[in-house]
mmCIF file of the N, C-alpha and C atoms, coordinates in Angstrom:
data_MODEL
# 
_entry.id   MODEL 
# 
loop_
_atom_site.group_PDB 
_atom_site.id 
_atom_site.type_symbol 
_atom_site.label_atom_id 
_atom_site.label_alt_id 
_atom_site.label_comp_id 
_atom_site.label_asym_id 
_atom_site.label_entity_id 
_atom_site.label_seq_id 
_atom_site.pdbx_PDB_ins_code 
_atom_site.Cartn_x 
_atom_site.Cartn_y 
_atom_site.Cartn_z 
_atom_site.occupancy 
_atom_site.B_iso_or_equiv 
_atom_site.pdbx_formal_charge 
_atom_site.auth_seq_id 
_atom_site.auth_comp_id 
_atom_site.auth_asym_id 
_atom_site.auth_atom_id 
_atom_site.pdbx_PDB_model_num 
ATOM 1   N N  . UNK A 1 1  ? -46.578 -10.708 26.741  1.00 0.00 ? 1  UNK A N  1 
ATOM 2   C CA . UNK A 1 1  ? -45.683 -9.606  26.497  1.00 0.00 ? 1  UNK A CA 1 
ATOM 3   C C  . UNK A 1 1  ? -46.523 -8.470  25.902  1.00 0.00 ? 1  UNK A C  1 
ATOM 4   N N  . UNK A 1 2  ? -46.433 -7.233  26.275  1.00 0.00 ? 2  UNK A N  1 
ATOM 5   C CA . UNK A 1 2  ? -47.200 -6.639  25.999  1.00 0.00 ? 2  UNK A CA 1 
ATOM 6   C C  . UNK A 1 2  ? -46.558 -5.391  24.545  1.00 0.00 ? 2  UNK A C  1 
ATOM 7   N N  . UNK A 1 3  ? -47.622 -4.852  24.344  1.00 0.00 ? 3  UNK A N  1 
ATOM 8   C CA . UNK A 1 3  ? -46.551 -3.635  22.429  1.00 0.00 ? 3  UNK A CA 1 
ATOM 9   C C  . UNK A 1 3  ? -45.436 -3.541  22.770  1.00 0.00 ? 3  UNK A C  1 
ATOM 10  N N  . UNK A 1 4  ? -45.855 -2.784  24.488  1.00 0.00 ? 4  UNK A N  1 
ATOM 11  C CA . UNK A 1 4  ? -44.292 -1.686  24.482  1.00 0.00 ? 4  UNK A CA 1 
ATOM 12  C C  . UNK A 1 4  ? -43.244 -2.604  24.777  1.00 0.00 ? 4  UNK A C  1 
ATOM 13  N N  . UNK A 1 5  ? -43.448 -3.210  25.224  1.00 0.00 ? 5  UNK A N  1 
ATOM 14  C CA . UNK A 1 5  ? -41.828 -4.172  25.679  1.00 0.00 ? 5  UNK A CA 1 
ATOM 15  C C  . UNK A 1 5  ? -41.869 -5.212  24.384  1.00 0.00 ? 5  UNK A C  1 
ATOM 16  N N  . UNK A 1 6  ? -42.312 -5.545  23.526  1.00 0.00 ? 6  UNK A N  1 
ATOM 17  C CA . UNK A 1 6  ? -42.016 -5.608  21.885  1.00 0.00 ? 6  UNK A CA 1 
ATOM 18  C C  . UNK A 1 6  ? -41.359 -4.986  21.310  1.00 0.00 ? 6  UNK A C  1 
ATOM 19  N N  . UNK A 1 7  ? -41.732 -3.578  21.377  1.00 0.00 ? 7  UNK A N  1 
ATOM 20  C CA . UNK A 1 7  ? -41.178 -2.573  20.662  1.00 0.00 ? 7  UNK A CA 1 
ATOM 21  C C  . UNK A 1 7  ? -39.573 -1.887  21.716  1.00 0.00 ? 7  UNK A C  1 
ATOM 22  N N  . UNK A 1 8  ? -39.778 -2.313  22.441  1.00 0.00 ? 8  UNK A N  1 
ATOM 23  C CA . UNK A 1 8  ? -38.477 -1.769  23.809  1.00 0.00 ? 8  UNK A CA 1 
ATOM 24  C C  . UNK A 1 8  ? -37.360 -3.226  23.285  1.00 0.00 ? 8  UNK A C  1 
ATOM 25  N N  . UNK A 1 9  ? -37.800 -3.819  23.222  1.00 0.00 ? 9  UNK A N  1 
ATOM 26  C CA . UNK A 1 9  ? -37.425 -5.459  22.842  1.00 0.00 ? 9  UNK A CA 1 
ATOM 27  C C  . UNK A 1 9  ? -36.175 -5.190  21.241  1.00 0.00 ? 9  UNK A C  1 
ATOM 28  N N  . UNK A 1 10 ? -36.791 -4.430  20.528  1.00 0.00 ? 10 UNK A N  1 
ATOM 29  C CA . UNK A 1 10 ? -36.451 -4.333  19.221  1.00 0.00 ? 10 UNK A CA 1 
ATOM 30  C C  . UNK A 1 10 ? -36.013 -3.578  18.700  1.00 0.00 ? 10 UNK A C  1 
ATOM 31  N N  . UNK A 1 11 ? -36.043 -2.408  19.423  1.00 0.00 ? 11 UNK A N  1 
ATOM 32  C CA . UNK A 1 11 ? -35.556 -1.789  19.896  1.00 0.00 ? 11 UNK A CA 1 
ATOM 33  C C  . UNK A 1 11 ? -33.930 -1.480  19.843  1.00 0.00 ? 11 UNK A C  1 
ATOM 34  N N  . UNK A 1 12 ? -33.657 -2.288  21.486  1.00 0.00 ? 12 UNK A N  1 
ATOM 35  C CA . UNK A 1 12 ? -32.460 -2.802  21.873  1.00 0.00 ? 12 UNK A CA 1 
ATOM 36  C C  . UNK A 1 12 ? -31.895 -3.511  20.905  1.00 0.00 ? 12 UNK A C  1 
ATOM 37  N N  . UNK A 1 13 ? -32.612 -4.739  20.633  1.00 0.00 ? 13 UNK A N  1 
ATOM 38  C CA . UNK A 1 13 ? -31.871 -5.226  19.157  1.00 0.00 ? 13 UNK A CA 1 
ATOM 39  C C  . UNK A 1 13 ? -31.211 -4.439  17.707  1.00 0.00 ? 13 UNK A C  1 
ATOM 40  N N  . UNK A 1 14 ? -32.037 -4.022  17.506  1.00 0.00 ? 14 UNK A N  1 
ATOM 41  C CA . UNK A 1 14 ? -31.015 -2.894  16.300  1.00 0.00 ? 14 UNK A CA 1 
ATOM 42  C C  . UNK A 1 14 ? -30.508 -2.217  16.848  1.00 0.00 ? 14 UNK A C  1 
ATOM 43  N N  . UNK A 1 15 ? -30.156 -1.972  17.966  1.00 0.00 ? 15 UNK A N  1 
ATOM 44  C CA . UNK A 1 15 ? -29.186 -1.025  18.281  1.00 0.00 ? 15 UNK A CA 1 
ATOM 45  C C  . UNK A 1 15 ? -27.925 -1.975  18.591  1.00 0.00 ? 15 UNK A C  1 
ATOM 46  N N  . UNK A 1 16 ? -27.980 -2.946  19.233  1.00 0.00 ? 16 UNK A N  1 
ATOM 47  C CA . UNK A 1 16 ? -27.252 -3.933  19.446  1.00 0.00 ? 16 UNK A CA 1 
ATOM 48  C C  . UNK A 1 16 ? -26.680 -4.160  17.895  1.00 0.00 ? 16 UNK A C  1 
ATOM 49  N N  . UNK A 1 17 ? -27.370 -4.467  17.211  1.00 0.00 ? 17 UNK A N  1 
ATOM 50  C CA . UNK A 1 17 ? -26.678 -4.906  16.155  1.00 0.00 ? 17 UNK A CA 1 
ATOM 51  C C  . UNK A 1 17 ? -26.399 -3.771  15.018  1.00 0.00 ? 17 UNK A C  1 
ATOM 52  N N  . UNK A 1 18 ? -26.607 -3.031  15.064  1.00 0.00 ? 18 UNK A N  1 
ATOM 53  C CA . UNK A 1 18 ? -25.987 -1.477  14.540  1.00 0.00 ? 18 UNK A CA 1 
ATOM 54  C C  . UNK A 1 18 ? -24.636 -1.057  15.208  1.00 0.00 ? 18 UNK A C  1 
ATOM 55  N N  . UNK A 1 19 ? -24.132 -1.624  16.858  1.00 0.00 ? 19 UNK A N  1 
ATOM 56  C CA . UNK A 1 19 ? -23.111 -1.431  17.439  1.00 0.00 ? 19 UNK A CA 1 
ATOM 57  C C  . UNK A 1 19 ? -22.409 -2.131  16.961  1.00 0.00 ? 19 UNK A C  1 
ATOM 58  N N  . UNK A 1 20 ? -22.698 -3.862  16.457  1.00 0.00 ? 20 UNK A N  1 
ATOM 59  C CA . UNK A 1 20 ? -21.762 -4.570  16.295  1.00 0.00 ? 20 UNK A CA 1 
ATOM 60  C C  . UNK A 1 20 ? -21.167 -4.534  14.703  1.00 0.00 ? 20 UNK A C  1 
ATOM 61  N N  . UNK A 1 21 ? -22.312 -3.956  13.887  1.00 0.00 ? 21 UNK A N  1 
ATOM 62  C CA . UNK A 1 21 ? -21.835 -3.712  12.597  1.00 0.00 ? 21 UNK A CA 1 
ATOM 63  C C  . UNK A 1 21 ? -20.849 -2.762  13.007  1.00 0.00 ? 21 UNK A C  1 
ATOM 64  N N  . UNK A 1 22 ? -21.054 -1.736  13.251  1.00 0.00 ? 22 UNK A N  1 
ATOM 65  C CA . UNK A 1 22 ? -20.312 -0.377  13.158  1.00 0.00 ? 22 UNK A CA 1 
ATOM 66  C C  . UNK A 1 22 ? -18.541 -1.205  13.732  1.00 0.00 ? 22 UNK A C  1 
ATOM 67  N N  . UNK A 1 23 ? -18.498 -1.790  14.530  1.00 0.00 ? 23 UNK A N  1 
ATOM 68  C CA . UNK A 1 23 ? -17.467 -1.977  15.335  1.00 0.00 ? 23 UNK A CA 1 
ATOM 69  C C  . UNK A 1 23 ? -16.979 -3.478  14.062  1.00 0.00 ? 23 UNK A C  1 
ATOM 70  N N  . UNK A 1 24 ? -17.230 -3.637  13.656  1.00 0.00 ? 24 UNK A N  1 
ATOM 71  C CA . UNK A 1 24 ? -16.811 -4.628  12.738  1.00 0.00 ? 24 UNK A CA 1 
ATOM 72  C C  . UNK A 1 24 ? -16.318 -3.829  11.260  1.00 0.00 ? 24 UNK A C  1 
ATOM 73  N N  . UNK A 1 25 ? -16.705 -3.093  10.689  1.00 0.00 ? 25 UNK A N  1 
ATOM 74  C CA . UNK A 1 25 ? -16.729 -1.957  10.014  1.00 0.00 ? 25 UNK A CA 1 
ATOM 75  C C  . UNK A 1 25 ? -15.519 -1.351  10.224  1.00 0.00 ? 25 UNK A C  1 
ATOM 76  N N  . UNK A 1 26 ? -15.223 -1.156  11.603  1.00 0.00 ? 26 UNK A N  1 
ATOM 77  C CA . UNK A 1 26 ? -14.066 -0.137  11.759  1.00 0.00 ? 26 UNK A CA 1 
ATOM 78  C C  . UNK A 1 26 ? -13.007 -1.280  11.700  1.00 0.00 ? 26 UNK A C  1 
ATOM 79  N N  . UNK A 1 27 ? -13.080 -2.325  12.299  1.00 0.00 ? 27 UNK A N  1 
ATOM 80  C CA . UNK A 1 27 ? -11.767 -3.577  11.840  1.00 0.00 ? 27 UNK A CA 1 
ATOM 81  C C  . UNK A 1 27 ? -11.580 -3.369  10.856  1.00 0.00 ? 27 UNK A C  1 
ATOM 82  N N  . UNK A 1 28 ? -12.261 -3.774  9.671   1.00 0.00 ? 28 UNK A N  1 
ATOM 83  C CA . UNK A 1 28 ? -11.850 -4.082  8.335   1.00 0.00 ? 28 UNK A CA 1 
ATOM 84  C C  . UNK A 1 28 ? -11.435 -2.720  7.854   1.00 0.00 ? 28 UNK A C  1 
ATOM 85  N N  . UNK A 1 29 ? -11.817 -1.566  8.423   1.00 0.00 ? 29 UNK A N  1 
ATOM 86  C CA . UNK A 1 29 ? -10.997 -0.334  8.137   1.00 0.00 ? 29 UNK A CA 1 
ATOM 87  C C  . UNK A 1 29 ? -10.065 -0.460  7.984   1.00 0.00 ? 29 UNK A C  1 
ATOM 88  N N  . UNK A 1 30 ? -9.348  -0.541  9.131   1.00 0.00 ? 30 UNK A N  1 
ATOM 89  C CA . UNK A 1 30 ? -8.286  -0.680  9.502   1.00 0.00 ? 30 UNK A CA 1 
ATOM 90  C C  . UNK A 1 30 ? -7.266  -1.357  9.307   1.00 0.00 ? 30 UNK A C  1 
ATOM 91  N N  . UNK A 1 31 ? -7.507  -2.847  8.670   1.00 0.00 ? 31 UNK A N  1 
ATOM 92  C CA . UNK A 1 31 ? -6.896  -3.638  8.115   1.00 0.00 ? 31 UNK A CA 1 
ATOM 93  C C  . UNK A 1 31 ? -6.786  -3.621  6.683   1.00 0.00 ? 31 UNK A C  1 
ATOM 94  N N  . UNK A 1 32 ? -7.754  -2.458  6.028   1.00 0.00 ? 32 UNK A N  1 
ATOM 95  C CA . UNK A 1 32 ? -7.904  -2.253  4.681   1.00 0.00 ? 32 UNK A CA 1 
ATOM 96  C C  . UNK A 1 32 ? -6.365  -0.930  4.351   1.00 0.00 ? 32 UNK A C  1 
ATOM 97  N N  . UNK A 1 33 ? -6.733  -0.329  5.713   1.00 0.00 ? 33 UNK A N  1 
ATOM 98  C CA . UNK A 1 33 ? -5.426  1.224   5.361   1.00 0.00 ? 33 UNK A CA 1 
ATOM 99  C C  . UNK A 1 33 ? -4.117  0.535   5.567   1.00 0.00 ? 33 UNK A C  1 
ATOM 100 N N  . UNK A 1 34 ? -3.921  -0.708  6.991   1.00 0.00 ? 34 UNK A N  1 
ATOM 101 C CA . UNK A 1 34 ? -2.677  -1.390  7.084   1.00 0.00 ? 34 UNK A CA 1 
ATOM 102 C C  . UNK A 1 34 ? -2.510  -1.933  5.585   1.00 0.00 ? 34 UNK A C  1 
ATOM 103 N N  . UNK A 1 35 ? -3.020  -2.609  4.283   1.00 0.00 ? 35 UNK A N  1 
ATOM 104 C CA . UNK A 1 35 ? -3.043  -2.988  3.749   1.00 0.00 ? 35 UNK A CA 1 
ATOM 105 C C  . UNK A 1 35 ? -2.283  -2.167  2.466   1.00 0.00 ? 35 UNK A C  1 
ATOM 106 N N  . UNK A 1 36 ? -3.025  -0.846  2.333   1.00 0.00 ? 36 UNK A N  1 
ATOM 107 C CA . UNK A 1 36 ? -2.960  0.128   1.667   1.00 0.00 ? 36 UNK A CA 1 
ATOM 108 C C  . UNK A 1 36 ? -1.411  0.510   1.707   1.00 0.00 ? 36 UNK A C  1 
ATOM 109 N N  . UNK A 1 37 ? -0.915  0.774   3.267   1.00 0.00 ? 37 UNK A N  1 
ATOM 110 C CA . UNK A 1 37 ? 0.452   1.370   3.741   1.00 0.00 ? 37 UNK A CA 1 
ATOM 111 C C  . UNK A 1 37 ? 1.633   0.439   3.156   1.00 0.00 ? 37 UNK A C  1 
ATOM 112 N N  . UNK A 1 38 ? 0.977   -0.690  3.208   1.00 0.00 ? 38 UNK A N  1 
ATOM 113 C CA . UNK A 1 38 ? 1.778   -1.630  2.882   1.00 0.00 ? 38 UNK A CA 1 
ATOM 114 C C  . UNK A 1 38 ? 2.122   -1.644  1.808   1.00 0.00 ? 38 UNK A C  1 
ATOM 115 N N  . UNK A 1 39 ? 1.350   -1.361  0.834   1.00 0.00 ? 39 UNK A N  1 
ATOM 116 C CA . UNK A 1 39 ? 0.997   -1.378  -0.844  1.00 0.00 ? 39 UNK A CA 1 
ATOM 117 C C  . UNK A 1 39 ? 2.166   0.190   -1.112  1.00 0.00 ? 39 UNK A C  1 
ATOM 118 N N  . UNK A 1 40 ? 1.524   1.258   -0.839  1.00 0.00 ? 40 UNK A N  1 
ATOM 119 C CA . UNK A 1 40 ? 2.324   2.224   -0.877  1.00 0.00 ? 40 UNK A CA 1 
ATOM 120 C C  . UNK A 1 40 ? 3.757   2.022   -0.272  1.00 0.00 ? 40 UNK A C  1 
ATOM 121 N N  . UNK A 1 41 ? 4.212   1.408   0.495   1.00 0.00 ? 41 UNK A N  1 
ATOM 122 C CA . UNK A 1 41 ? 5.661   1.473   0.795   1.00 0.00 ? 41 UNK A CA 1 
ATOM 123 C C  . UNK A 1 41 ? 6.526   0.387   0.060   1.00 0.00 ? 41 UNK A C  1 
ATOM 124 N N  . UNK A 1 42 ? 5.746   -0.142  -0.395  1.00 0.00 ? 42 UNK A N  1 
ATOM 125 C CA . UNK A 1 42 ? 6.465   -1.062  -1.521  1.00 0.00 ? 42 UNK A CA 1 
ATOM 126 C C  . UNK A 1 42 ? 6.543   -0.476  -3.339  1.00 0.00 ? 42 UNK A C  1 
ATOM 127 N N  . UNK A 1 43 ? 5.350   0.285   -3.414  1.00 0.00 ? 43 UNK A N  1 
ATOM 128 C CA . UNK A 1 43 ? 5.436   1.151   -4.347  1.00 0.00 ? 43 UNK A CA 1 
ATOM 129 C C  . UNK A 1 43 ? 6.673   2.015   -4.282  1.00 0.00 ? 43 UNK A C  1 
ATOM 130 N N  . UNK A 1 44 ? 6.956   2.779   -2.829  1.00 0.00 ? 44 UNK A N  1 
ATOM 131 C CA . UNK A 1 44 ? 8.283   3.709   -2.874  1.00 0.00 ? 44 UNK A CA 1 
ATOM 132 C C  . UNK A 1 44 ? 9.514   3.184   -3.132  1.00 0.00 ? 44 UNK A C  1 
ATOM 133 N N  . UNK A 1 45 ? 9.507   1.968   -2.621  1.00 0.00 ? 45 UNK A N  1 
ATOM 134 C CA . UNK A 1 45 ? 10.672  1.553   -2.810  1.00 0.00 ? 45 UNK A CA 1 
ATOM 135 C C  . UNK A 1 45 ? 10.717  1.000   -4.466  1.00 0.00 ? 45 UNK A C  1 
ATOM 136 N N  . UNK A 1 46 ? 9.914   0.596   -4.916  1.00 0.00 ? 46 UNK A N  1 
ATOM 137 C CA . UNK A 1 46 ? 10.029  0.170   -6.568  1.00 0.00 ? 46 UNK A CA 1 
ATOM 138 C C  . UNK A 1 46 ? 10.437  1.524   -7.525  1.00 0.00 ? 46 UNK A C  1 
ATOM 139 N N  . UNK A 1 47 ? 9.930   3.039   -6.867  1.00 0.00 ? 47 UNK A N  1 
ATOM 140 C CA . UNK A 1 47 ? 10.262  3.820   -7.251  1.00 0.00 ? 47 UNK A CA 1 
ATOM 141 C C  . UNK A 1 47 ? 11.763  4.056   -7.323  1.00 0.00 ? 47 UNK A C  1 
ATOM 142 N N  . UNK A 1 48 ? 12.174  4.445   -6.307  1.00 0.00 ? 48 UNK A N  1 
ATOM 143 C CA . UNK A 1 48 ? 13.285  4.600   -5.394  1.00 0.00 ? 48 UNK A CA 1 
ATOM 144 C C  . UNK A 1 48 ? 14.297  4.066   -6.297  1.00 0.00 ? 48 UNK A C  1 
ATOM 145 N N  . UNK A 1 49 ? 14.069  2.778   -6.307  1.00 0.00 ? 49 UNK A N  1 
ATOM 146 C CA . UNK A 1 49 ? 14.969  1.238   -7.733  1.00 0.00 ? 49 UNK A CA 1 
ATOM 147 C C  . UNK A 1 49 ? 15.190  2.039   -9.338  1.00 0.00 ? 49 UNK A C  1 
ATOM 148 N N  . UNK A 1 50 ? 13.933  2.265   -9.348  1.00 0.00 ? 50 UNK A N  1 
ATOM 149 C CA . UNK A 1 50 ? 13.997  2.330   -10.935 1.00 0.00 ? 50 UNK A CA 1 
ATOM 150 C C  . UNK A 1 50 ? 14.659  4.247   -10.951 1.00 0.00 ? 50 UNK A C  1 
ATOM 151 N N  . UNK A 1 51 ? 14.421  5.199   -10.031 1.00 0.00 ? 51 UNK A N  1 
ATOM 152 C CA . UNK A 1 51 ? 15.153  6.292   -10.277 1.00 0.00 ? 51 UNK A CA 1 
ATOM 153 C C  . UNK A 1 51 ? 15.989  6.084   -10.521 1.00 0.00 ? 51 UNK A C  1 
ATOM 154 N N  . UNK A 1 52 ? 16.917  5.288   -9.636  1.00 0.00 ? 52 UNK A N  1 
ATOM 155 C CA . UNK A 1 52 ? 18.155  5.462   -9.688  1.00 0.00 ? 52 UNK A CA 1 
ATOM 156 C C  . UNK A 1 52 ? 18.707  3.870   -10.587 1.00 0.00 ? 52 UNK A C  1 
ATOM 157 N N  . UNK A 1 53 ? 17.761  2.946   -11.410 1.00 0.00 ? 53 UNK A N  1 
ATOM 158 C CA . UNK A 1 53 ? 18.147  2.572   -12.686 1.00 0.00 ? 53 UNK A CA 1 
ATOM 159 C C  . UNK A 1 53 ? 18.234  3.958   -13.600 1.00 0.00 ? 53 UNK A C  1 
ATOM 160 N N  . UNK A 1 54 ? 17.105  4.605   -14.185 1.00 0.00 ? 54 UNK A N  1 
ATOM 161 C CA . UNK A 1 54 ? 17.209  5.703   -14.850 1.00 0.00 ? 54 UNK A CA 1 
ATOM 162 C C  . UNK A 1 54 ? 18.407  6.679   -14.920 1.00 0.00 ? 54 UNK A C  1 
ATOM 163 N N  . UNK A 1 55 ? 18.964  7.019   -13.485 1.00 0.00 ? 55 UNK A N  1 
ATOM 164 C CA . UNK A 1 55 ? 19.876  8.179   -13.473 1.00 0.00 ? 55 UNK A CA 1 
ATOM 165 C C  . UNK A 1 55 ? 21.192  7.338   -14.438 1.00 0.00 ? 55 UNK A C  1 
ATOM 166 N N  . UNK A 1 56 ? 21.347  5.931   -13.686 1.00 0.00 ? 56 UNK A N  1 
ATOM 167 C CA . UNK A 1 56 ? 22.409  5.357   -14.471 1.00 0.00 ? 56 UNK A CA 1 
ATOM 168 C C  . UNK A 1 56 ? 22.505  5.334   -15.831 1.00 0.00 ? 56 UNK A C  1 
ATOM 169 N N  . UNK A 1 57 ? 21.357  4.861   -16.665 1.00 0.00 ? 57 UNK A N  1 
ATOM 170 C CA . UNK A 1 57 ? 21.140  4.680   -17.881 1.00 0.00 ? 57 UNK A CA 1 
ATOM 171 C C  . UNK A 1 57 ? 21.388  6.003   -18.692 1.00 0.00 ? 57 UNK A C  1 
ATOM 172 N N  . UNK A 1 58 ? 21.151  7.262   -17.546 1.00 0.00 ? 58 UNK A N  1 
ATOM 173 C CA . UNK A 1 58 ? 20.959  8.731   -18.283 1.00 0.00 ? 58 UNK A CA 1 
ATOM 174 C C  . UNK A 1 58 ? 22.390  8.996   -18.553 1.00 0.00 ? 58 UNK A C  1 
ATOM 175 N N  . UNK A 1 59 ? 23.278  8.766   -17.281 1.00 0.00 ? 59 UNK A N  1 
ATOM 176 C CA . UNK A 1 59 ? 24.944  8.483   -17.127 1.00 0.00 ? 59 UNK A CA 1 
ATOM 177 C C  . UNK A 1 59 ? 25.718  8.329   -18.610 1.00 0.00 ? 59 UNK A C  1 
ATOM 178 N N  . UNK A 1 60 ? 24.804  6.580   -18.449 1.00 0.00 ? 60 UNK A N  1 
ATOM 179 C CA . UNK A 1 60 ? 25.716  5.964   -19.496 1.00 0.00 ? 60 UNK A CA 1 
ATOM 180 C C  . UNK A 1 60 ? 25.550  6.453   -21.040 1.00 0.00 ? 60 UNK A C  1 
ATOM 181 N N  . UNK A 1 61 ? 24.191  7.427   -21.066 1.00 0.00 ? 61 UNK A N  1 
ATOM 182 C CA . UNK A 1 61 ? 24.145  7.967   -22.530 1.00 0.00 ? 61 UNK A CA 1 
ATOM 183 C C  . UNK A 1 61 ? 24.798  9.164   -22.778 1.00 0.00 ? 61 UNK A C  1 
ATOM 184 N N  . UNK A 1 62 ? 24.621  10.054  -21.760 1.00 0.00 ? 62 UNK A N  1 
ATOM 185 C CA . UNK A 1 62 ? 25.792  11.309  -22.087 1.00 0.00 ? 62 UNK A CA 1 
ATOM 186 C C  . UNK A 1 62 ? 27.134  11.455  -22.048 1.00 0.00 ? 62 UNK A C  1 
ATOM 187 N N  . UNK A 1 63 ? 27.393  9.978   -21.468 1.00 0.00 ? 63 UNK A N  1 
ATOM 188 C CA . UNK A 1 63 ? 29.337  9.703   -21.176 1.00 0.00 ? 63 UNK A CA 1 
ATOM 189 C C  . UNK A 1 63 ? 29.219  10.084  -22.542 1.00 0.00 ? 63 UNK A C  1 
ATOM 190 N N  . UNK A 1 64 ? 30.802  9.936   -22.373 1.00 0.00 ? 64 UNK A N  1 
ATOM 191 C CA . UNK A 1 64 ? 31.916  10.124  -23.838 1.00 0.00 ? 64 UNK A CA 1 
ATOM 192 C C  . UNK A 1 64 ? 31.750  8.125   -24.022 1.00 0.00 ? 64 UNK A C  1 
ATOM 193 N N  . UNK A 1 65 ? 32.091  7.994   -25.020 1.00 0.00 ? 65 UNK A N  1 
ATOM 194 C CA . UNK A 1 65 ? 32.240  6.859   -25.510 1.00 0.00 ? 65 UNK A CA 1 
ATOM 195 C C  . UNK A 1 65 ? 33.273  5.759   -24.810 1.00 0.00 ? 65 UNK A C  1 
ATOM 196 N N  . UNK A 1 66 ? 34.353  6.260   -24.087 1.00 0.00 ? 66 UNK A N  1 
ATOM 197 C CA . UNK A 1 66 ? 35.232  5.861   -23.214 1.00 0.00 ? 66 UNK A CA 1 
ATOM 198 C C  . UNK A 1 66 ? 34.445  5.599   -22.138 1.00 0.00 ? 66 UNK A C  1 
ATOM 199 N N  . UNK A 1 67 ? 34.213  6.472   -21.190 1.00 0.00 ? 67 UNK A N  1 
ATOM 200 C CA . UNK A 1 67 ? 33.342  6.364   -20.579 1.00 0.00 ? 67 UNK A CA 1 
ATOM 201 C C  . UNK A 1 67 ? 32.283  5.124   -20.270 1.00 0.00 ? 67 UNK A C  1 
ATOM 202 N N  . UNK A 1 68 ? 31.972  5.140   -21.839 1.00 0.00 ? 68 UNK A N  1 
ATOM 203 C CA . UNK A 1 68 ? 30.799  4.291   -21.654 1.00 0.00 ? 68 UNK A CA 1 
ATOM 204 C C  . UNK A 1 68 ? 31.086  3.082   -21.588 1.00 0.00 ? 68 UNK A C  1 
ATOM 205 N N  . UNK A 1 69 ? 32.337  2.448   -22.451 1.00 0.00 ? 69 UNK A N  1 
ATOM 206 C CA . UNK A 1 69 ? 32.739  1.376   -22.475 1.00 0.00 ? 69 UNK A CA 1 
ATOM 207 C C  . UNK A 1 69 ? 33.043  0.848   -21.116 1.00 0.00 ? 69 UNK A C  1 
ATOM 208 N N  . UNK A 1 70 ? 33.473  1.520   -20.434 1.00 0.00 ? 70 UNK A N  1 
ATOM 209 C CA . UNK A 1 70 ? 34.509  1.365   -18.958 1.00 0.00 ? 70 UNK A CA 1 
ATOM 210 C C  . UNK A 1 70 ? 32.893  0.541   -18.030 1.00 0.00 ? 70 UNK A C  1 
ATOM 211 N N  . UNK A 1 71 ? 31.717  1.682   -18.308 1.00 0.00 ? 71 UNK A N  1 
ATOM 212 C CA . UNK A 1 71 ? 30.384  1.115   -17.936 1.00 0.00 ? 71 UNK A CA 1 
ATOM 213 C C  . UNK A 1 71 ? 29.760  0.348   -18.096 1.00 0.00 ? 71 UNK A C  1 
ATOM 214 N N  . UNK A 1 72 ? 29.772  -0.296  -19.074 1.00 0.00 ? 72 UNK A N  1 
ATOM 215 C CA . UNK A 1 72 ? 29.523  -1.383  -19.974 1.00 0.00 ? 72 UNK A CA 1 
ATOM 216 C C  . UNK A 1 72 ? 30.319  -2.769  -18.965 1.00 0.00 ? 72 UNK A C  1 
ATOM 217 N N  . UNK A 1 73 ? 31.586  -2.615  -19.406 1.00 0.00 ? 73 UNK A N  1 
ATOM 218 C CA . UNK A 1 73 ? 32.432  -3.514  -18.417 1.00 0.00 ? 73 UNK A CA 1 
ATOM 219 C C  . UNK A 1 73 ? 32.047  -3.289  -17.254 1.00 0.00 ? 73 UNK A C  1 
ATOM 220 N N  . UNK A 1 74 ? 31.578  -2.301  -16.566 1.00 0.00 ? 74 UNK A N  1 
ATOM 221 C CA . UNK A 1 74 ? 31.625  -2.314  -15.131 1.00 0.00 ? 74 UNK A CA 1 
ATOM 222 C C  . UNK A 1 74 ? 30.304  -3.485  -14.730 1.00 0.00 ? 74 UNK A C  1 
ATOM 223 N N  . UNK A 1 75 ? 29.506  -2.982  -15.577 1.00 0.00 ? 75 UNK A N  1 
ATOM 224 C CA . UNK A 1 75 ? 27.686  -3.800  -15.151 1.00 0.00 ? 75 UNK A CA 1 
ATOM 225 C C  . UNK A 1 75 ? 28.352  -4.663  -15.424 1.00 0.00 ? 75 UNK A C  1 
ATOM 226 N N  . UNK A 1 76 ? 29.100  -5.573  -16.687 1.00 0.00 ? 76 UNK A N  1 
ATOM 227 C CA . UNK A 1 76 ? 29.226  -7.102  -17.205 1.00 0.00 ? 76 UNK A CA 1 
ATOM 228 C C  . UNK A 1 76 ? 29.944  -7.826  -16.209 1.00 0.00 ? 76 UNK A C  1 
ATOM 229 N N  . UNK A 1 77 ? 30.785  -7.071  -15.147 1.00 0.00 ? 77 UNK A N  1 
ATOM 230 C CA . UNK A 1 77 ? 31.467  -7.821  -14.102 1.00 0.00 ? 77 UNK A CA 1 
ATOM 231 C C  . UNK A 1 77 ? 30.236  -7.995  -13.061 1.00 0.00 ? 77 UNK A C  1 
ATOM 232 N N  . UNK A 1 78 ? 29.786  -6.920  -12.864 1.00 0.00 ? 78 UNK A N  1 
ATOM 233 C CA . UNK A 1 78 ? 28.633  -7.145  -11.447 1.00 0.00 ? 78 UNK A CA 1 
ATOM 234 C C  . UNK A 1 78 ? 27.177  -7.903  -11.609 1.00 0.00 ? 78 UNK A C  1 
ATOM 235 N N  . UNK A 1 79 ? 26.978  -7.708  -13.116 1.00 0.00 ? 79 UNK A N  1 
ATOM 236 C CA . UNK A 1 79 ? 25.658  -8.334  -13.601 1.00 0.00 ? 79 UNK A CA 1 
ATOM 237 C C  . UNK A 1 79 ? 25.911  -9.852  -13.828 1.00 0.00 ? 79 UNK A C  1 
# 
């Protein structure tokens, strides 16, 4: 075998295997952002929950005292 087809030889090889990194690379991309989306849309919805715990709780502090009682009973039946 002579330099150049050594070096033509080895060439091809890191490139070969520079293709297959790169293309392996972009999988785990990809399965890293599916991952991510996933993470974030479960975050929104935990948001989403607790706003609208908050708005209630905000409810039940500015009622009138009547009010509040009636709320009180209302959660103790559904809770």
């Amino acid at each position: 075998m002579s330099m150049w087809t050594a070096i033509a030889l080895i060439a091809i090889a890191g490139i070969a295997s520079e293709a297959y990194r790169q293309r392996t690379k972009d999988k785990l991309s990809r399965a890293d952002q599916e991952s991510l989306d996933a993470i974030n849309r479960r975050i929104d919805s935990i948001e989403s929950e607790l706003r609208k715990r908050v708005e209630t709780l905000e409810r039940i502090v500015t009622d009138r005292s009547q009010d509040l009682k009636r709320e009180f009973d209302r959660l103790d039946k559904t809770g």
